[in-house]
Structure formats: structure tokens, C-alpha cells
C-alpha positions as CSV (number, residue, x, y, z in Angstrom):
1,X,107.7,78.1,113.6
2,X,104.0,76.7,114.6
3,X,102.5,78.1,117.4
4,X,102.3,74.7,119.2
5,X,106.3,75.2,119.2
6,X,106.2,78.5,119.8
7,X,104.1,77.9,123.1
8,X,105.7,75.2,124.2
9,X,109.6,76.7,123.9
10,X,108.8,79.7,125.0
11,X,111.0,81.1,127.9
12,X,111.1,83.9,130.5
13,X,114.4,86.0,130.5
14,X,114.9,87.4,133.9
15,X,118.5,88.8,133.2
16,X,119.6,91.1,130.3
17,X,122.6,91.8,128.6
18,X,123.6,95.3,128.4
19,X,123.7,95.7,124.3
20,X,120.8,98.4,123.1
21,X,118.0,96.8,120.9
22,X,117.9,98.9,118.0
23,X,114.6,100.9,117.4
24,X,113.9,99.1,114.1
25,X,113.4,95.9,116.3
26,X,111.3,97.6,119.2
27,X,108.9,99.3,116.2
28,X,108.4,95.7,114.8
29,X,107.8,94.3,118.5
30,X,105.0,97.3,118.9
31,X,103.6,97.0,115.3
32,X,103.2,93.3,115.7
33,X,101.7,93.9,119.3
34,X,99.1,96.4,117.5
35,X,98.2,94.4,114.8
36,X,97.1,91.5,117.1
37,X,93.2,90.8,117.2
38,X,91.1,92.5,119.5
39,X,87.7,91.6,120.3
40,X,85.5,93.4,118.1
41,X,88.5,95.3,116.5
42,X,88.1,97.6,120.0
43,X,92.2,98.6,119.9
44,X,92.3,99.5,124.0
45,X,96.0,99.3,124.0
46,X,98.7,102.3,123.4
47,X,102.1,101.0,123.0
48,X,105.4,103.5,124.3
49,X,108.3,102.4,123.6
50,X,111.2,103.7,126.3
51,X,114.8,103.7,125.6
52,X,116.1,107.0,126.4
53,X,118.7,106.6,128.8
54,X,117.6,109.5,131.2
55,X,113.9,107.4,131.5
56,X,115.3,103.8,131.7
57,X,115.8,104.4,135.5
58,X,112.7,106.1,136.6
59,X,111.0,103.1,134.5
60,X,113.2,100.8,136.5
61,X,112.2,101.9,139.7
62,X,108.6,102.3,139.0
63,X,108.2,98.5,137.8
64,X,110.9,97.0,140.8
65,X,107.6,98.1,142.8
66,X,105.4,95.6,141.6
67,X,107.4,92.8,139.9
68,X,107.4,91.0,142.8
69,X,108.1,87.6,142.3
70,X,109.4,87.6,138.6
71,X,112.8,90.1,139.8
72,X,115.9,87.9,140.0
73,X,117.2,87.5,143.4
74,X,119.5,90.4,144.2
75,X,117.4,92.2,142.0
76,X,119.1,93.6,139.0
77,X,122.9,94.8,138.8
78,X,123.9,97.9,136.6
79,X,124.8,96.5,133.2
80,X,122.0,93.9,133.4
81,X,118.9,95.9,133.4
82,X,117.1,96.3,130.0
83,X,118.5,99.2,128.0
84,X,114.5,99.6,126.6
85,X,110.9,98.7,127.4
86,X,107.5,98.7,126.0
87,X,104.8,100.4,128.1
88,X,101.6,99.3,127.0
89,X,99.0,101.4,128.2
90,X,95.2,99.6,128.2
91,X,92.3,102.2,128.2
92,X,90.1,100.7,130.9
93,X,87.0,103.4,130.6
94,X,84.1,101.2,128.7
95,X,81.8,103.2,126.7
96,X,77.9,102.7,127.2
């Protein structure tokens, strides 16, 4: 796929299905995320990948605070919430 076609059909999924993404597939989503250019090669972000299912919920809840907009309306039912995420954390100190 070009990424004129991947731009252009992308979509935003704002309801899940309640099957587990296997950790082969969230390692390739993070390593894929890492190796993207940086400007000058800098590598700010950390990537976390959550899918235990004592965490899921206290992710859950932390994010429902600032999603805003983007939730679905009703918010999420139980066996439609993601069963993983990807934290990215971005180092924001700049060094002089």
C-alpha cells in the first residue's frame, strides 16, 4: 500500500471487539513506532506496552479523563474496551 492510500483510507476505530491482540503483534506495532524518524535521530519517545488484565482498567479510567470528544457516546461497555494499549511516553526535558 502507497502512503497516498494509506492516508486517505485511514480510519478511526472508536469501539473494540473483545479478542486479545497477541504480543507478537503489539511488539511489531512498538518496533515499527521506534524505528520511525526522529529529528536529528533525538528518540524522545518510550513505548509500554499494557495488556495485563489487572492494569487494563486503571489505564481505562485514567485516559476516559481526557478523551473527551473521541469516547463513543455511552462511553465504552465491558467487552468492548481494548484488551491492550501502547503508552507512549515523550521525554519533554530539552538539553542545553
Amino acid at each position: 500500500m502507497e502512503v497516498y492510500e494509506a492516508a486517505i483510507n485511514r480510519r478511526s476505530i472508536r469501539e473494540f471487539k473483545d479478542t486479545p491482540v497477541t504480543y507478537d503483534i503489539l511488539e511489531k506495532c512498538v518496533d515499527a513506532a521506534r524505528l520511525a524518524p526522529t529529528a536529528g535521530n533525538r528518540q524522545l519517545c518510550e513505548h509500554v506496552i499494557v495488556d495485563d488484565e489487572n492494569l487494563l482498567p486503571r489505564v481505562f479510567d485514567t485516559i476516559r479523563n481526557w478523551l473527551g470528544e473521541t469516547r463513543p457516546a455511552g462511553w465504552w461497555p465491558l467487552g468492548r474496551r481494548p484488551t491492550a494499549y501502547i503508552v507512549t511516553l515523550i521525554e519533554s526535558e530539552q538539553e542545553n
